[in-house]
N, C-alpha and C positions, 0 to 999 in steps of 0.2 A: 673625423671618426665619430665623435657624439651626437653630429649632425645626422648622419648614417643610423646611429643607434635610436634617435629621436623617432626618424622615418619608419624605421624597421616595428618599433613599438608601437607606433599609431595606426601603424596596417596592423598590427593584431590584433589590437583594440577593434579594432573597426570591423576587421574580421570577425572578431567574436560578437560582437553586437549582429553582426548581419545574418551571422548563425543563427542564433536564438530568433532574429523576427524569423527566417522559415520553419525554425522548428513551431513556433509560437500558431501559426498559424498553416501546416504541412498538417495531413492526417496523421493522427499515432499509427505507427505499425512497427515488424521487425520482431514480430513472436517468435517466428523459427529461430533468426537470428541469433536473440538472446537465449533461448534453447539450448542453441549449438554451443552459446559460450559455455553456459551453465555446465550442460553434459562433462565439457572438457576439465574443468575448472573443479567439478566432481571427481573425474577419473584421479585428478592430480591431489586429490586430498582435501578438498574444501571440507568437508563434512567434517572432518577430525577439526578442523581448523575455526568452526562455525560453535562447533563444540567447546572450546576455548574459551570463547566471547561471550554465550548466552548457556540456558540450559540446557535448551533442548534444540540447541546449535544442529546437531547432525541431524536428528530428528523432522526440523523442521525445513530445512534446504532440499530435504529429499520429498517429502510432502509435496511441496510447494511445487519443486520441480513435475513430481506426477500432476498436481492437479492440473498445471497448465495444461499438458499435453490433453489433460480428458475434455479441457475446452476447445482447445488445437481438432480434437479428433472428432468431436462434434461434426467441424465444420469441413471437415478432408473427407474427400471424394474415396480414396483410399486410405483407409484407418490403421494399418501394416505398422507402419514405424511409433504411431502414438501406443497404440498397445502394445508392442514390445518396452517403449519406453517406463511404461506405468507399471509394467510386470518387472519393471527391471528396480523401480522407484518401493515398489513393494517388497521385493526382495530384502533388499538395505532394511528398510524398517523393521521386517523380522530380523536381523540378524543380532546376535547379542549388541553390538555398535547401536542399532534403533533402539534396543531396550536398555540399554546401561542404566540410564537415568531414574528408571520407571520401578514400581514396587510389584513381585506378582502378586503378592499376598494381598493387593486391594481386590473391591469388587468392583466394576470387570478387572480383570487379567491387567496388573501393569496403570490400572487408573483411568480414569474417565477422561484426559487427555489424549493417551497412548489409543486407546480403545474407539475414541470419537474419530479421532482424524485418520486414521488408519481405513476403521470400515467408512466413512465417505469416501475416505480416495477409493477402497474396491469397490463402490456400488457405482461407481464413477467409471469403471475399466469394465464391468458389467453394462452399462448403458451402450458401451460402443463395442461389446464383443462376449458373448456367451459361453462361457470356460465351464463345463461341471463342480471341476473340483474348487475352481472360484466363488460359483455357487453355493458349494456346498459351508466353506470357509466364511463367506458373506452371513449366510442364514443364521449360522452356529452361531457368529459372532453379535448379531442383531438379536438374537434370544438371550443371551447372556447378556449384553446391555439393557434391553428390555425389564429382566428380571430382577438387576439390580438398581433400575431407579423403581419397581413397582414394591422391592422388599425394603427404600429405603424415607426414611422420616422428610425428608428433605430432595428440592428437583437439582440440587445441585448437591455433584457427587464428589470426591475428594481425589482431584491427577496425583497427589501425594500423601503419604497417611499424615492427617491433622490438616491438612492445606485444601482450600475449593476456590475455585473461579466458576463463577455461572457461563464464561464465556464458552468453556473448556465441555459442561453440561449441552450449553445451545447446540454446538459441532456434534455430538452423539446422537443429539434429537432427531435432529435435521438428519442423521443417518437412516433413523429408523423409519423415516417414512420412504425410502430408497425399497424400503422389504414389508410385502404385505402381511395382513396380522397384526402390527405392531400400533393401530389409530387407537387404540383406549391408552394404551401408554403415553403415546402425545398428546392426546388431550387431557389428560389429564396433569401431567408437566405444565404446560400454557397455563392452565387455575390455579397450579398452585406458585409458579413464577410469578403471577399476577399479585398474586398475597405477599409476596418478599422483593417490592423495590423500594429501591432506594430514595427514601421521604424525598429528599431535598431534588431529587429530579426529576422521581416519576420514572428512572428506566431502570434497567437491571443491574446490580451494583458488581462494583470491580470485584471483592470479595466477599466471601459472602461466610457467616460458621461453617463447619461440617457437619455437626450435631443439626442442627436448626436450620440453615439457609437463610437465617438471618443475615442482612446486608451488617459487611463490618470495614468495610470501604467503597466510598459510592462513587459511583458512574463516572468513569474515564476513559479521555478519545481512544486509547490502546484497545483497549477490551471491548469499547460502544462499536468500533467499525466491526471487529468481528464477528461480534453477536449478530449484526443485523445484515451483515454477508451470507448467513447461514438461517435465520428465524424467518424471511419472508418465504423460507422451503417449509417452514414449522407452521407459522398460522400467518398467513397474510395479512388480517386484518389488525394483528397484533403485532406483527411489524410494519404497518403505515404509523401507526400511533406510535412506536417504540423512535422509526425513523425520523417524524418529523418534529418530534420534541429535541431529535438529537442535533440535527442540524439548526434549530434555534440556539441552542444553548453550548454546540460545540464546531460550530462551522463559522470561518472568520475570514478576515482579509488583512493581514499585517501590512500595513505599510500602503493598504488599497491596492497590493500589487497582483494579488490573485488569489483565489481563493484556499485555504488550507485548515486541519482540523486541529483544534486546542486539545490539550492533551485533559486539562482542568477545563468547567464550564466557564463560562464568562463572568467576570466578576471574581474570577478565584484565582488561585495562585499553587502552586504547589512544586517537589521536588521532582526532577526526571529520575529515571530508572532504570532497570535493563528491560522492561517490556515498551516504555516511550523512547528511550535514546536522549538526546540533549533536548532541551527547552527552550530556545532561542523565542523571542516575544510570547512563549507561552507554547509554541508551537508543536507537535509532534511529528517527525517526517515519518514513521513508520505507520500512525494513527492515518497520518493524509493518503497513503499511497493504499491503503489495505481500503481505506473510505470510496476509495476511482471504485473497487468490487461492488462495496456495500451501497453507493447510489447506484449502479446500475441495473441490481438487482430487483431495488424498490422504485422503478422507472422512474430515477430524475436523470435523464440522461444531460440534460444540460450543466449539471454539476459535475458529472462522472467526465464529460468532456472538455469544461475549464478545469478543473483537476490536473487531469491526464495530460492536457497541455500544457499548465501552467509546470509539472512534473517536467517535461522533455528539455523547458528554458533551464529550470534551477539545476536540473540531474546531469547537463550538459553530455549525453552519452556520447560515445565514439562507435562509428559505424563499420564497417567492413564490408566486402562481399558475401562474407561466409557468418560474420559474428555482431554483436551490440552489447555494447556494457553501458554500465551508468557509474558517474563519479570515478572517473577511471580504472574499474573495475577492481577497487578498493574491499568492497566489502561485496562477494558473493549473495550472500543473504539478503539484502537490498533487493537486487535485480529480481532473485527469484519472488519477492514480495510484489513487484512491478509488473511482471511477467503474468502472474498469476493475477494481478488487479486489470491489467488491462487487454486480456483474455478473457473477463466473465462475459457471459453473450447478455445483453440490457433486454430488460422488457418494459413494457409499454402499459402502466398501470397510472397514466394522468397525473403525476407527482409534475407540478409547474414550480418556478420563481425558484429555485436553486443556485443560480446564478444569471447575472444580468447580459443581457445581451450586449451589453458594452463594457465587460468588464477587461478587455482586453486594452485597452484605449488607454490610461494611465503605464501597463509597463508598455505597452508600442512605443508612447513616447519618451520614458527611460531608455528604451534602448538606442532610438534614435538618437537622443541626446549622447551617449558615449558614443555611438558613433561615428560623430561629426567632433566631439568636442576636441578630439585630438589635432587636430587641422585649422582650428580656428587659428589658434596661435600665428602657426604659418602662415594662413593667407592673413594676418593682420601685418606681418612682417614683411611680406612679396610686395603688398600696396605701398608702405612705406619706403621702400627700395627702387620706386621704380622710378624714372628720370623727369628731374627739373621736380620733384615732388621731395620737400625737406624735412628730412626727421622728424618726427611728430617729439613734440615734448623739446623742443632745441627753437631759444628765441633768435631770431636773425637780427641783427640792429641795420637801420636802413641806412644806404650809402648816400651822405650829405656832400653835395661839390662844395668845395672851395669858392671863397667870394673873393672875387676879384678887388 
């Protein structure tokens, strides 16, 4: 029977090693799929449940959700189901459940978080399908953000009273150039961004005053992918210089096994959170996965696709006909971060040396190695066992005749 349990465990082993080389090297795909779980997985209450775990839990599962679909519908021939699904994604958001968290009494309405991600996702559902009254709700909402980063001291505006993240500011920016009118606003944001980074690295700080926009915590991989998910929509050439200081200083290879983003620059250390998740070598999976968006945007498509790949080995999703989850569809909010990163459609702006063309070659060979290691044993023992061949490690004493 142990013998039976040894076999059985060295085919899973092996199994799973043989998995990971196809996924390691299979193209990513499986949007719909993950879609479909997501949707379900919504209907059944994720959102209350996403709410739980983070802040803006329900908030941001439904977001994320819509945004994929407005990159899904980009590329669909018929755009029917994605824009149903974004008007559906939008709904949620307004309903008191979207705004619980949020304050009306900021300016905009509910905070410069609420406000930012909101109108991107509709100028997003406007790109693929022209509603009036969506229109009308878009413009209104793009005016009122407009006028309150032009009436205020500071480019980054406060998701909660006394609270700012410049990242939370970037997402609003990036809105307004979605609605015409609004280019004196952004550029003038980008000058004054430029005057409040963060010394020690030169990029846009985690948090920043609300009075002042003075940086009051600097630049981390949580907050660095998102910014620059969204700023190369802002000023382009301010996010190459934003991007490529980032990936020096927050793009790494634990273990040489592939490439993923620090959550602290290099050389630094610090505690995880609920915006990083765990810290394992430094590491942030939420910072890596949101990062597959934010290089693809700033054309290093070579990083965006050892990312993305090196994502489908460690995330080990489960497949279906119908459905795709990742980490066994433990954590809803994951996937939709996954979904949404590797949905953004890349562009082609000359970003080289992101990752190497051979960085796949150290885990190929980890895997291989558990795939085979299980088996060794055995064929060390078949050899040993096979006939007129005498136990290895067992001295024989040789047979001496008798002297006559």
């Amino acid at each position: 029977m142990g013998k039976i349990v040894r076999v059985l465990l060295a085919a899973l082993l092996s199994a799973f090693a043989a998995g990971a080389l196809l996924r390691l090297y299979a193209p990513v795909g499986g949007a719909e799929r993950q879609l479909r779980y997501l949707r379900a997985e919504l209907d059944a209450g994720a959102g209350q449940d996403a709410q739980r775990l983070f802040p803006e839990g329900y908030f941001f599962l439904h977001a994320l959700y819509g945004l994929a679909w407005v990159d899904v519908g980009r590329r669909a021939h018929d755009k029917t189901e994605a824009v149903r699904e974004i008007r559906w994604a939008l709904d949620r958001l307004d309903s008191p459940d979207g705004t619980a968290p949020f304050s009306a009494g900021l300016a905009p309405r509910y905070g410069i978080f609420y406000a930012g991600w909101t109108n991107w996702l509709r100028g997003g559902l406007l790109g693929l399908r022209r509603d009036p009254d969506q229109v009308r709700r878009f413009e209104a909402d793009s005016r009122e953000i407009a006028r309150a980063f032009d009436a205020s001291a500071t480019p980054f505006l406060p998701a909660y009273p006394g609270q700012s993240w410049p990242v939370d500011s970037t997402v609003a920016i990036a809105s307004l150039g979605l609605s015409p009118g609004h280019a004196g606003t952004v550029r003038a944001w980008v000058d004054r961004a430029r005057q409040r980074l963060d010394p020690a690295t030169g990029l846009l700080p985690h948090v920043s005053d609300p009075a002042t926009g003075e940086p009051r915590q600097g630049a981390r991989g949580s907050s660095q992918s998102v910014i620059l998910r969204f700023l190369a929509d802002v000023d382009p050439g301010f996010a190459r210089e934003q991007y490529l200081r980032f990936r020096n200083l927050f793009v790494d290879s634990p273990l040489h096994l592939g490439p993923a983003v620090r959550e602290y620059p290099k050389g630094t250390q610090g505690a995880g959170d609920v915006d990083s998740g765990p810290l394992p070598l430094g590491i942030s999976f939420s910072a890596t996965v949101v990062a597959i968006g934010a290089a693809r945007v700033n054309g290093d498509g070579a990083l965006a696709d050892a990312m993305a790949a090196y994502g489908e080995v460690a995330g080990v999703p489960i497949t279906t006909w119908h459905t795709k989850r990742y980490a066994l569809g433990l954590l809803p909010i994951g996937d939709a971060f996954l979904v949404w990163a590797n949905t953004t459609p890349a562009r082609a702006t000359g970003i080289d040396g992101g990752a190497s063309p051979l960085w796949k070659v150290p885990l190929t060979a980890v895997l291989l190695l558990l795939g085979a290691a299980p088996w060794i044993p055995r064929r060390r023992e078949r050899r040993q066992q096979q006939p007129g061949r005498p136990d290895e490690g067992l001295m024989v004493e040789p047979v001496v005749p008798e002297r006559l």
